[in-house]
Residue, then its C-alpha position, 0 to 999 in steps of 0.5 A: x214296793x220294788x216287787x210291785x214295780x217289778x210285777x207292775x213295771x211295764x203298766x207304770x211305764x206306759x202311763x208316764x208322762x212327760x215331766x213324770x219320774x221316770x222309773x229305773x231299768x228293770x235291772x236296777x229294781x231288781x237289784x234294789x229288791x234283792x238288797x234291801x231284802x238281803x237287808x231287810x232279812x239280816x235286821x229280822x236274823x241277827x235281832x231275833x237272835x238278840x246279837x250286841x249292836x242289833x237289840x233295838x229294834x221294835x219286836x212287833x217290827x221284826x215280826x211284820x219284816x219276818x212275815x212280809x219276807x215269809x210273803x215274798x218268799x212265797x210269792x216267789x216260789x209261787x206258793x199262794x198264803 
């Protein structure tokens, strides 16, 4: 979701109206971005790794975090999957 806002940030502002949510500062989202994906990665890194304390988590979750992850990184780096 904070990628989207990101990419689409400045549409979304300008279709806000009065008494709508206003979103936050670009900076902030950014950084919501980078720690969830920070996250997000250490959930998919240390459950594949079968670390104690990080065994409960769903295997075709993990696969669907570690494939929305490879998408971003890809987006990212411009590379089209």
């Amino acid at each position: 979701m904070t990628t989207r806002l990101l990419k689409e940030g400045s549409k979304l502002t300008k279709q806000a109206d009065e008494g709508d949510f206003a979103l936050p500062d670009t900076n902030t989202i950014e950084r919501l971005n980078e720690l969830a994906t920070a996250k997000l990665s250490e959930i998919v890194r240390r459950s594949t790794a079968q670390e104690r304390g990080w065994r409960g988590y769903d295997k075709l979750e993990v696969a669907a975090a570690r494939e929305l992850l490879s998408e971003e990184a890809a987006a990212v780096s411009g590379i089209e999957r």
